[in-house]
C-alpha positions in Angstrom: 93.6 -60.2 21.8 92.7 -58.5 25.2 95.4 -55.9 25.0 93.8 -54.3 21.7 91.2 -51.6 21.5 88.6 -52.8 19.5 85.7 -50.7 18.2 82.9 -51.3 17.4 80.6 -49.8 14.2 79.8 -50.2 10.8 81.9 -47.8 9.4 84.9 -47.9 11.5 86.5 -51.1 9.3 85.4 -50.2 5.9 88.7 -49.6 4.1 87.1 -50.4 0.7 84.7 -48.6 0.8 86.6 -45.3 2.2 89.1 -45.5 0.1 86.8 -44.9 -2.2 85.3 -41.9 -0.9 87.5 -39.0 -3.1 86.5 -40.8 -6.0 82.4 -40.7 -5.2 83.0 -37.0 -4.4 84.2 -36.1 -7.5 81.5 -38.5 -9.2 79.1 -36.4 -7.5 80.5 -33.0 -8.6 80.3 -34.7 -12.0 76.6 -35.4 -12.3 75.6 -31.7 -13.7 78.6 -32.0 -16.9 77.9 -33.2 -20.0 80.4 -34.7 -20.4 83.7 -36.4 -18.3 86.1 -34.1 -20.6 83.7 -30.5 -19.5 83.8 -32.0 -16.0 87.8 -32.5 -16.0 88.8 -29.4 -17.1 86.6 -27.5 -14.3 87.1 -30.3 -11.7 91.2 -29.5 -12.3 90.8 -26.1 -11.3 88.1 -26.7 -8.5 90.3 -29.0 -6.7 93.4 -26.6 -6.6 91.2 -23.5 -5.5 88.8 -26.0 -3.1 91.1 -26.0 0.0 90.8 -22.0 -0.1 87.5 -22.0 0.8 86.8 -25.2 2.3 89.1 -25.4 5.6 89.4 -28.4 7.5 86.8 -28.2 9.6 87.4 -31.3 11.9 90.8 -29.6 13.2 89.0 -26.3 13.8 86.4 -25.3 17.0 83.7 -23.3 16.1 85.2 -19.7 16.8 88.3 -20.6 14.9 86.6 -22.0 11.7 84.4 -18.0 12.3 87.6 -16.4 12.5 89.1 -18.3 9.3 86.3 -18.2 7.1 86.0 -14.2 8.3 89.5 -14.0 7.0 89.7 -15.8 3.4 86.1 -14.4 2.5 87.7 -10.4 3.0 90.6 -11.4 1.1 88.6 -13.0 -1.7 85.6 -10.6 -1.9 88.1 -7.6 -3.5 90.2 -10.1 -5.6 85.9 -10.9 -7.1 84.8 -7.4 -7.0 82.2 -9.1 -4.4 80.7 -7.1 -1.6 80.3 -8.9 2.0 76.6 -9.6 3.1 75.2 -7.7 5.9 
């Protein structure tokens, strides 16, 4: 098919195996739990709060993911009683 772009790498046509991916990161998050139920119940509430403090940084330059992380860490530090590192 000469009208198709075809690429070229090992990873690029793995669907299996990333598909899988969300599930070996929480399998990783898992490894320091005793058990799955101690790992579930924090793993609920990690995932909900995760996106605050991990941004998207693929969609972000460098000065923006600054600017952002700047942003979320002076609005959380009060709500933890933390104070911002010199």
């Amino acid at each position: 098919m000469p009208s198709v772009e075809h690429r070229q790498s090992t990873y690029l046509n793995n669907r299996a195996e990333n598909s899988h991916q969300p599930t070996r990161q929480r399998r990783r998050a898992m490894k320091g739990f005793r058990s799955p139920g101690q790992a579930q119940q924090f793993l609920a509430v990690f995932s909900a709060n995760s996106p605050h403090v991990r941004p998207r940084r693929h969609r972000l330059t460098a000065p923006e993911y600054r600017a952002e992380m700047t942003d979320r860490f002076t609005t959380w530090n009060p709500v933890t009683g933390l104070t911002t590192a010199a």
